[in-house]
Biopython code that builds the backbone (N, CA, C, O; Angstrom):
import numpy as np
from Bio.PDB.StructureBuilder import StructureBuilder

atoms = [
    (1, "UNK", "N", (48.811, 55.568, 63.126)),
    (1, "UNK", "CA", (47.905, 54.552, 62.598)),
    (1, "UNK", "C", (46.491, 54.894, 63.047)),
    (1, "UNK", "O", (46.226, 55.301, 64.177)),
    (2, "UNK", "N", (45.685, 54.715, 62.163)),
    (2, "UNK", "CA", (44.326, 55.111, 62.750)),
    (2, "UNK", "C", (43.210, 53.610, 62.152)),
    (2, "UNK", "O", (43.660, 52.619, 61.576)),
    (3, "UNK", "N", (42.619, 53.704, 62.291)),
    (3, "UNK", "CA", (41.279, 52.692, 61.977)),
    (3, "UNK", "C", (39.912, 53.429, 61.935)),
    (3, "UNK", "O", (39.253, 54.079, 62.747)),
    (4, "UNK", "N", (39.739, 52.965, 60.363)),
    (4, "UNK", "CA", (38.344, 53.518, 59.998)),
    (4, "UNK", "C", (37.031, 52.378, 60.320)),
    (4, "UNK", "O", (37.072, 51.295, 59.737)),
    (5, "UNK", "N", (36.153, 52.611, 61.045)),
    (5, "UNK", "CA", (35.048, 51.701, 61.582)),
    (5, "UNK", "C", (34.194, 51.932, 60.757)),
    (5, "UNK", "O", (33.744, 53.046, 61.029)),
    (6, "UNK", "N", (33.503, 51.363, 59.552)),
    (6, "UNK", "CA", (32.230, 51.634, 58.762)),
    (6, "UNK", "C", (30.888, 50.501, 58.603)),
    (6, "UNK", "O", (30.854, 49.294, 58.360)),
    (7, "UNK", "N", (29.916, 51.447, 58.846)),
    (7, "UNK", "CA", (28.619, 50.437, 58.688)),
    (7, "UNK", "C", (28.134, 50.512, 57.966)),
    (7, "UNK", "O", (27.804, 51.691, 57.836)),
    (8, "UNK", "N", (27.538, 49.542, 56.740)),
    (8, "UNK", "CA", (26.710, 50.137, 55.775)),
    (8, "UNK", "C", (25.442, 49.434, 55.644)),
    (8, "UNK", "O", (25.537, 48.207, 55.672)),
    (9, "UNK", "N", (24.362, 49.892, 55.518)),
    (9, "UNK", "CA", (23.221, 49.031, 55.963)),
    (9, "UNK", "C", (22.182, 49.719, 54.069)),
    (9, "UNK", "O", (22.430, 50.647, 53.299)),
    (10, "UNK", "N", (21.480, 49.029, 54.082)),
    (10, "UNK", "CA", (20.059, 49.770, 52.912)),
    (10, "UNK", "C", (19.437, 51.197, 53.263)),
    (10, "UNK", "O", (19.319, 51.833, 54.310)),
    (11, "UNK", "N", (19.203, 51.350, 52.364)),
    (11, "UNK", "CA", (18.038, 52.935, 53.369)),
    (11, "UNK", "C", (17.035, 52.515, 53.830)),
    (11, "UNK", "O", (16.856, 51.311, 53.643)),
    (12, "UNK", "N", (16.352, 52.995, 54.326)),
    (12, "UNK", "CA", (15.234, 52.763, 54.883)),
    (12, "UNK", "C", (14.514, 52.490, 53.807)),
    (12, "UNK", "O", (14.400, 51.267, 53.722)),
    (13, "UNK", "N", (13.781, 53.235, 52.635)),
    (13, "UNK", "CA", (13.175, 53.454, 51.548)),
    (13, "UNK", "C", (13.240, 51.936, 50.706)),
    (13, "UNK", "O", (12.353, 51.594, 49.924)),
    (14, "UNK", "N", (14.995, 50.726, 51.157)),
    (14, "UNK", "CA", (14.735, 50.206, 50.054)),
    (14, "UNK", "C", (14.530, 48.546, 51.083)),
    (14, "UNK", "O", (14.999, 48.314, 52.197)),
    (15, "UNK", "N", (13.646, 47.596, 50.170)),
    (15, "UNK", "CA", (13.519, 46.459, 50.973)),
    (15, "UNK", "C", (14.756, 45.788, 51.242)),
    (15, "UNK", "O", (15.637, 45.914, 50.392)),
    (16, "UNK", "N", (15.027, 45.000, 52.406)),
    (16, "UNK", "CA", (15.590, 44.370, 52.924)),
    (16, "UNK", "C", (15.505, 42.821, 53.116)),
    (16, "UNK", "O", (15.594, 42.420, 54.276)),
    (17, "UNK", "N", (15.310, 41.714, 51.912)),
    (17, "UNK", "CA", (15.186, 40.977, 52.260)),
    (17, "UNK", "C", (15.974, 39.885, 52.853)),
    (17, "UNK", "O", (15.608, 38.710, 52.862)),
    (18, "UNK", "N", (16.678, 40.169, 53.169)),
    (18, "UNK", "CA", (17.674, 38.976, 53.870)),
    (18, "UNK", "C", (17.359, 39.446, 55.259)),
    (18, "UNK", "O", (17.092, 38.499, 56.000)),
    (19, "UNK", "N", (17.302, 40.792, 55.920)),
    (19, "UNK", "CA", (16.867, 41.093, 57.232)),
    (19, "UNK", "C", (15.121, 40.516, 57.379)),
    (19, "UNK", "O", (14.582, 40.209, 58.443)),
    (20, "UNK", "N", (14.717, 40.496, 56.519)),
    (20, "UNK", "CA", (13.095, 40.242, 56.525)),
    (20, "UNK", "C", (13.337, 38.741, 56.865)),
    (20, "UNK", "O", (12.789, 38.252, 57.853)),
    (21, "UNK", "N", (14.104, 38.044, 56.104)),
    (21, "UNK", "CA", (14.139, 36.405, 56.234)),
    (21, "UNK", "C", (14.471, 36.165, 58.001)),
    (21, "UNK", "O", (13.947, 35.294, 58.696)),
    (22, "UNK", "N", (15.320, 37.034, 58.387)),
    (22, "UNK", "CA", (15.712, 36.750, 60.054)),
    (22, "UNK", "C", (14.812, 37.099, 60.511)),
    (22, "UNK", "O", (14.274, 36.216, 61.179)),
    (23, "UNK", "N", (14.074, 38.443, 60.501)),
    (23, "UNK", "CA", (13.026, 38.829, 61.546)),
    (23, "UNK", "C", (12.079, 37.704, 61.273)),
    (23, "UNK", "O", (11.574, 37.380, 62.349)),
    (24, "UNK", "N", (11.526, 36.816, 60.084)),
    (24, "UNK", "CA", (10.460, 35.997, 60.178)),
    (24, "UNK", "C", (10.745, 34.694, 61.222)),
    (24, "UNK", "O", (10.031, 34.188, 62.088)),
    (25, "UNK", "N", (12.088, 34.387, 60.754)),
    (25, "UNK", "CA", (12.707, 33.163, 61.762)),
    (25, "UNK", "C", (12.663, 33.614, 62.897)),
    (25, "UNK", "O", (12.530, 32.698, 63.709)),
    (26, "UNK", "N", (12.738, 35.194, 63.632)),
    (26, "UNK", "CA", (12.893, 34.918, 64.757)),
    (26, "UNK", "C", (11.537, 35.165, 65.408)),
    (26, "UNK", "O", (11.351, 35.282, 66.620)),
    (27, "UNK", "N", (10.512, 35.237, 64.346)),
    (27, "UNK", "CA", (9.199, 35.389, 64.756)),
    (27, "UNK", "C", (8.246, 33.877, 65.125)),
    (27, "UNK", "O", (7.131, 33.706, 65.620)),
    (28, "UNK", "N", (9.250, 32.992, 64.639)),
    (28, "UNK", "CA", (8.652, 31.305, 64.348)),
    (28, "UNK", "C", (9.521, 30.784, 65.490)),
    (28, "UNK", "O", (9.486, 29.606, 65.845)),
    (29, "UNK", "N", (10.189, 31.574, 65.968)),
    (29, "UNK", "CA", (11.040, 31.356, 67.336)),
    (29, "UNK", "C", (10.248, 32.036, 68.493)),
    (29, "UNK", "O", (10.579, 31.858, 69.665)),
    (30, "UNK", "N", (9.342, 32.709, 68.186)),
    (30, "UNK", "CA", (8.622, 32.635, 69.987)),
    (30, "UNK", "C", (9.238, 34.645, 70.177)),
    (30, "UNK", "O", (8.916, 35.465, 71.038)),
    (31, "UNK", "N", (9.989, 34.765, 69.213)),
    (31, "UNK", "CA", (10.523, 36.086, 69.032)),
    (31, "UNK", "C", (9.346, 37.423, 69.072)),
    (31, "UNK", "O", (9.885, 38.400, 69.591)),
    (32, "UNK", "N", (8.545, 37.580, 68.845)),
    (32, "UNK", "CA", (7.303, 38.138, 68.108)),
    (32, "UNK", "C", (7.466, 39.734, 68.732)),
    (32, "UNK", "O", (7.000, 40.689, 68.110)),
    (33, "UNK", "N", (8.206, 39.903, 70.072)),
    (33, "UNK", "CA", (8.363, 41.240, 70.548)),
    (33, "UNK", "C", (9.486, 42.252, 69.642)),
    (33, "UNK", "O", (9.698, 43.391, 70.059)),
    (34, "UNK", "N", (10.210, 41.732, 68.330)),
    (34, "UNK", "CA", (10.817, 42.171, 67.351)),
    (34, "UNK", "C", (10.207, 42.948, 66.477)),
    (34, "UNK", "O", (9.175, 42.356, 66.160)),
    (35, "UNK", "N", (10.303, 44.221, 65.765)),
    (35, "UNK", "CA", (9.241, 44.876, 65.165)),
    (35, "UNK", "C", (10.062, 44.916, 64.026)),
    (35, "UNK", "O", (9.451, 44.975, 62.959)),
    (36, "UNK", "N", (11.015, 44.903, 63.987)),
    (36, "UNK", "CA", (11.932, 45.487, 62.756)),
    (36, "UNK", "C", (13.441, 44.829, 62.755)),
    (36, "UNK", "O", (14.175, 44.809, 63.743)),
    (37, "UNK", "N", (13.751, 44.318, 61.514)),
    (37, "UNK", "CA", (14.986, 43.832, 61.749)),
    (37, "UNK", "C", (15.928, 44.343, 60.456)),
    (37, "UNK", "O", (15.699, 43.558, 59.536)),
    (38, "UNK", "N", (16.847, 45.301, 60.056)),
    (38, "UNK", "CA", (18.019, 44.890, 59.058)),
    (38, "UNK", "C", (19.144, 44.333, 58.763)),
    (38, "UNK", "O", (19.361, 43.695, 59.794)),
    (39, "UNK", "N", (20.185, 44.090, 57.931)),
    (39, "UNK", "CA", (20.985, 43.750, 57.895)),
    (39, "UNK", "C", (21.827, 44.418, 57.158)),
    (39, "UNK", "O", (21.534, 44.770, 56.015)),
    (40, "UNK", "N", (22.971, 44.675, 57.713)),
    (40, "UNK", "CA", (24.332, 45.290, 56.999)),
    (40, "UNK", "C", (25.720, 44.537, 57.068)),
    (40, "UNK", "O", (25.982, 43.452, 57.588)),
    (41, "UNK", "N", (26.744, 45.659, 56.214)),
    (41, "UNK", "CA", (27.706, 45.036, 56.731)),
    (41, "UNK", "C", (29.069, 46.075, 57.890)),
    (41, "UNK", "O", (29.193, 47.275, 58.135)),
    (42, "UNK", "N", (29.626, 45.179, 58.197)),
    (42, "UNK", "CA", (30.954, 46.013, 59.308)),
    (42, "UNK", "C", (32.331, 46.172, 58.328)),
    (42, "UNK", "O", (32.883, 45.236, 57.750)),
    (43, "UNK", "N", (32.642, 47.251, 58.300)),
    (43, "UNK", "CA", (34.377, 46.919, 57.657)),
    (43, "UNK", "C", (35.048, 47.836, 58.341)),
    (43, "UNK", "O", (34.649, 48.955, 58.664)),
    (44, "UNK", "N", (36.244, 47.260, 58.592)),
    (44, "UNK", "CA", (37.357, 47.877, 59.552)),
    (44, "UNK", "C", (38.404, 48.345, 59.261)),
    (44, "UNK", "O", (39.328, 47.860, 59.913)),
    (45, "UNK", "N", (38.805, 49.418, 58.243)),
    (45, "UNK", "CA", (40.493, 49.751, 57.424)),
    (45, "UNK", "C", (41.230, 50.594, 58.318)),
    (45, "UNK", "O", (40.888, 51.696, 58.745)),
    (46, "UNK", "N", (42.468, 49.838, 58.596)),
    (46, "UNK", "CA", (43.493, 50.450, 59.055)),
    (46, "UNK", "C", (44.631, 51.127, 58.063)),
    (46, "UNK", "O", (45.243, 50.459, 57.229)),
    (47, "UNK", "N", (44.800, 52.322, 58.234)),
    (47, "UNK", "CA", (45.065, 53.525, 57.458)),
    (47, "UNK", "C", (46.052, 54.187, 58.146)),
    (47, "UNK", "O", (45.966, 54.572, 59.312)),
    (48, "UNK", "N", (47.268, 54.352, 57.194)),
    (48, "UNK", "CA", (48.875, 55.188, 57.742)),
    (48, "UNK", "C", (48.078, 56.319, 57.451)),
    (48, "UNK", "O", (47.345, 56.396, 56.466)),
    (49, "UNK", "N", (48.236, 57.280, 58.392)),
    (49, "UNK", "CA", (47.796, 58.670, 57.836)),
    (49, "UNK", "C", (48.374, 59.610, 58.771)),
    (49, "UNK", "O", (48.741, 59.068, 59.813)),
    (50, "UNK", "N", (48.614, 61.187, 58.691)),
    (50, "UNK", "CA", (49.560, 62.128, 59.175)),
    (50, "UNK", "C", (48.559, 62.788, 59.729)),
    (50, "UNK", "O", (48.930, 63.904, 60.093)),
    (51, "UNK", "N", (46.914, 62.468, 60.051)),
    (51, "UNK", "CA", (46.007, 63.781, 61.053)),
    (51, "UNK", "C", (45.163, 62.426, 60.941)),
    (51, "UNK", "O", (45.065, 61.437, 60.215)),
    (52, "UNK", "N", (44.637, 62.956, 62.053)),
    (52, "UNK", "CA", (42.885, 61.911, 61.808)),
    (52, "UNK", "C", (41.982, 62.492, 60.567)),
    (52, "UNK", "O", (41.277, 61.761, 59.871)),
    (53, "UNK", "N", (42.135, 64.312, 60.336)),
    (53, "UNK", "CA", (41.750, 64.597, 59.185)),
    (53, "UNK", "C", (41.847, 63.767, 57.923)),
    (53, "UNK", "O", (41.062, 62.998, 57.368)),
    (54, "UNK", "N", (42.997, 64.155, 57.674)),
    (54, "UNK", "CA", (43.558, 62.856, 56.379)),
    (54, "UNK", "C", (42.786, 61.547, 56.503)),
    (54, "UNK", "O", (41.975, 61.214, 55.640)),
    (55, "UNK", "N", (43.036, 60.824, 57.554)),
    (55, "UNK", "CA", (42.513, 59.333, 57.829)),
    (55, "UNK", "C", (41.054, 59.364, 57.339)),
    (55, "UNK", "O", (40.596, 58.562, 56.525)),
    (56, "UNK", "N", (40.217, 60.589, 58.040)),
    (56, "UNK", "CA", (39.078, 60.383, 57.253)),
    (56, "UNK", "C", (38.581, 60.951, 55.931)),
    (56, "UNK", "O", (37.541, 60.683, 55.330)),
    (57, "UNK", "N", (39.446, 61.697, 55.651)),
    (57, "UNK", "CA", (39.005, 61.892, 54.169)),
    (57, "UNK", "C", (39.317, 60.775, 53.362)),
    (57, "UNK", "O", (38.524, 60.366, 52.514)),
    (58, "UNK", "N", (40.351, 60.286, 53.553)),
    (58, "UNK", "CA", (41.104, 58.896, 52.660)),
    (58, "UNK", "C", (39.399, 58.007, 52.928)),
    (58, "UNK", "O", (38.601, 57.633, 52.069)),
    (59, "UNK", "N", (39.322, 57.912, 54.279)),
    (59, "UNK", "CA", (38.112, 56.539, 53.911)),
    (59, "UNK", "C", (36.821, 57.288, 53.913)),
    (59, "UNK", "O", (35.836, 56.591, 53.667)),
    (60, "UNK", "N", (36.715, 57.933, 54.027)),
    (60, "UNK", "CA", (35.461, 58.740, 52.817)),
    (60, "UNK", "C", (35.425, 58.446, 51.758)),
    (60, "UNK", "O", (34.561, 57.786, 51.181)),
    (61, "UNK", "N", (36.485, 58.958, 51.309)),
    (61, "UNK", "CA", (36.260, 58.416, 49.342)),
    (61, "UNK", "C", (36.466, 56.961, 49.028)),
    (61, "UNK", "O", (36.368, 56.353, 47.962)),
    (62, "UNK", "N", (36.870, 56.447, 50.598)),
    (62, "UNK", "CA", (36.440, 54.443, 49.950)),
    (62, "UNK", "C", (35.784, 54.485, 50.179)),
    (62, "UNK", "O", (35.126, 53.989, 49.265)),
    (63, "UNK", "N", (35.045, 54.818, 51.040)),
    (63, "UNK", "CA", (33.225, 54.303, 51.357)),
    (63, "UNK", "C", (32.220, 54.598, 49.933)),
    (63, "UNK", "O", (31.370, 53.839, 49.467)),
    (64, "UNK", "N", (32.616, 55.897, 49.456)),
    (64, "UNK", "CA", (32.110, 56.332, 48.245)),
    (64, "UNK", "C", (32.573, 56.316, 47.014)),
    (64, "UNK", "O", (32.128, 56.857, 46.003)),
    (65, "UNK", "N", (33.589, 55.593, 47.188)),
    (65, "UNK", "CA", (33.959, 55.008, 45.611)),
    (65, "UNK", "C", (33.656, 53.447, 45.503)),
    (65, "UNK", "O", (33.127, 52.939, 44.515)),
    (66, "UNK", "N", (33.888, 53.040, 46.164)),
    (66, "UNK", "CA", (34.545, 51.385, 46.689)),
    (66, "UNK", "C", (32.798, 50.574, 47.214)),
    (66, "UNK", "O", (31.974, 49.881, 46.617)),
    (67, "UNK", "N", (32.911, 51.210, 48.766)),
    (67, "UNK", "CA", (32.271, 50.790, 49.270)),
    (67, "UNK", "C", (30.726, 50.711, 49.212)),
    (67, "UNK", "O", (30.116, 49.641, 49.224)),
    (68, "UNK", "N", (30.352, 51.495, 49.170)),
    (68, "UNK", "CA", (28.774, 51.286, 49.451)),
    (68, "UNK", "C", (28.257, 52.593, 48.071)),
    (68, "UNK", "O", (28.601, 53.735, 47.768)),
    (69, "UNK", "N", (27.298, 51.599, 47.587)),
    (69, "UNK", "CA", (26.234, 52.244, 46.304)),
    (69, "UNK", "C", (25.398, 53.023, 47.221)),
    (69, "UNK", "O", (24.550, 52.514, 47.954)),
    (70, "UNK", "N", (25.763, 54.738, 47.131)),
    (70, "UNK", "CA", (24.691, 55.322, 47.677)),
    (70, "UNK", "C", (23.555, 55.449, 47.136)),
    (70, "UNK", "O", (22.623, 55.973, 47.746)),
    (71, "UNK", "N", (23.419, 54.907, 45.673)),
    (71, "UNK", "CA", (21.920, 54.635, 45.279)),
    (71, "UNK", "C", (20.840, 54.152, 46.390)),
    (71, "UNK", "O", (19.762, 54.698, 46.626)),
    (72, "UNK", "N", (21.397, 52.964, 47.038)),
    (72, "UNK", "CA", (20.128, 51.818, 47.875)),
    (72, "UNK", "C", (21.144, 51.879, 49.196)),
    (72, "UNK", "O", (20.811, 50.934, 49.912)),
    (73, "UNK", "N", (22.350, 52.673, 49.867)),
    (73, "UNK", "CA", (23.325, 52.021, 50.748)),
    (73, "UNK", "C", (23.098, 53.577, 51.440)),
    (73, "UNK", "O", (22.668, 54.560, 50.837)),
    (74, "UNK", "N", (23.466, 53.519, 52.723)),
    (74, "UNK", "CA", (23.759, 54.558, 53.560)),
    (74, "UNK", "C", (25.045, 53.919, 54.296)),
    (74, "UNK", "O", (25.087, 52.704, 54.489)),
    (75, "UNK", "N", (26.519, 55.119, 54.866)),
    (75, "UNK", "CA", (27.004, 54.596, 56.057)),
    (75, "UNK", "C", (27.327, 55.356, 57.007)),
    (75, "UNK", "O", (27.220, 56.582, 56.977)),
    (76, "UNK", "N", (27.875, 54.501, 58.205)),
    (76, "UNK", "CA", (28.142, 55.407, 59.138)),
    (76, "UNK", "C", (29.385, 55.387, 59.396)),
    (76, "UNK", "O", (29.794, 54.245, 59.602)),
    (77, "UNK", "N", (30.312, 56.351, 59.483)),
    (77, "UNK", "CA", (31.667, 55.748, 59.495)),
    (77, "UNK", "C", (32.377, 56.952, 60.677)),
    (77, "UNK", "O", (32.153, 58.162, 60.705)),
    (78, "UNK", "N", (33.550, 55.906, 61.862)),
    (78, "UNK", "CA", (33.750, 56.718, 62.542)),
    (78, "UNK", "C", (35.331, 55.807, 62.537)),
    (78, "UNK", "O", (35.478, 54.585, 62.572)),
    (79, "UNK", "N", (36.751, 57.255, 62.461)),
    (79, "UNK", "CA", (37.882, 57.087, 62.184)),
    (79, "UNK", "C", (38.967, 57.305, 63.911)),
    (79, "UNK", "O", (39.159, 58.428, 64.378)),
    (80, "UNK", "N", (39.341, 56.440, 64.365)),
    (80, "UNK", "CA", (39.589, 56.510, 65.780)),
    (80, "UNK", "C", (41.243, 56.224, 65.213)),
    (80, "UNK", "O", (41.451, 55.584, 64.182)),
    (81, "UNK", "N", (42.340, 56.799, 66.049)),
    (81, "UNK", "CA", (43.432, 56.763, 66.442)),
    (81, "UNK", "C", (44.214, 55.504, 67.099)),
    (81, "UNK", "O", (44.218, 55.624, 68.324)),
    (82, "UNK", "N", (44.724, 54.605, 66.758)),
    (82, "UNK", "CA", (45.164, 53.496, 67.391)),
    (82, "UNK", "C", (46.315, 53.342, 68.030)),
    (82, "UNK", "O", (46.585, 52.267, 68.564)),
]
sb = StructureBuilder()
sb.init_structure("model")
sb.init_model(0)
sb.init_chain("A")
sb.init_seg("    ")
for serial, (resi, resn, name, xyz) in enumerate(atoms, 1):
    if name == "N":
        sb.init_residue(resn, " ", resi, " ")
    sb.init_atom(name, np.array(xyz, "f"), 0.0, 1.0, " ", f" {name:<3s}", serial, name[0])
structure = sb.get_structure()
């Protein structure tokens, strides 16, 4: 059994406004030492697989079919052994 850990956040390049809406709140909070804030998401697939190889190729091609529009999306994805 393995578990695929993936983050997928915007690129840099594209705006972020739902992270923009928090960094302002936490700027009206006394926050102001914050320079930069985004927002993504976490997903966690647990995956039967016969190598950790396999495990991550399998959630490779969800991240890039499924998961995240690499048009405006970047991720980071790391496949650990359980």
């Amino acid at each position: 059994m393995f578990v695929a850990k993936i983050n997928v956040t915007l690129k840099e390049s594209v705006l972020d406004p739902q992270g923009q809406t928090v960094l302002r709140t936490l700027h009206d909070q006394g926050k102001g030492q914050i320079q930069d804030l985004r927002v993504g998401k976490y997903i966690e697939i647990k995956l039967n697989a016969s190598s950790l190889q396999e495990a991550e190729s399998i959630a490779k091609e969800i991240c890039e079919s499924v998961l995240v529009n690499q048009v405006i999306e970047t991720y980071k994805l790391v496949v650990e052994s359980q």
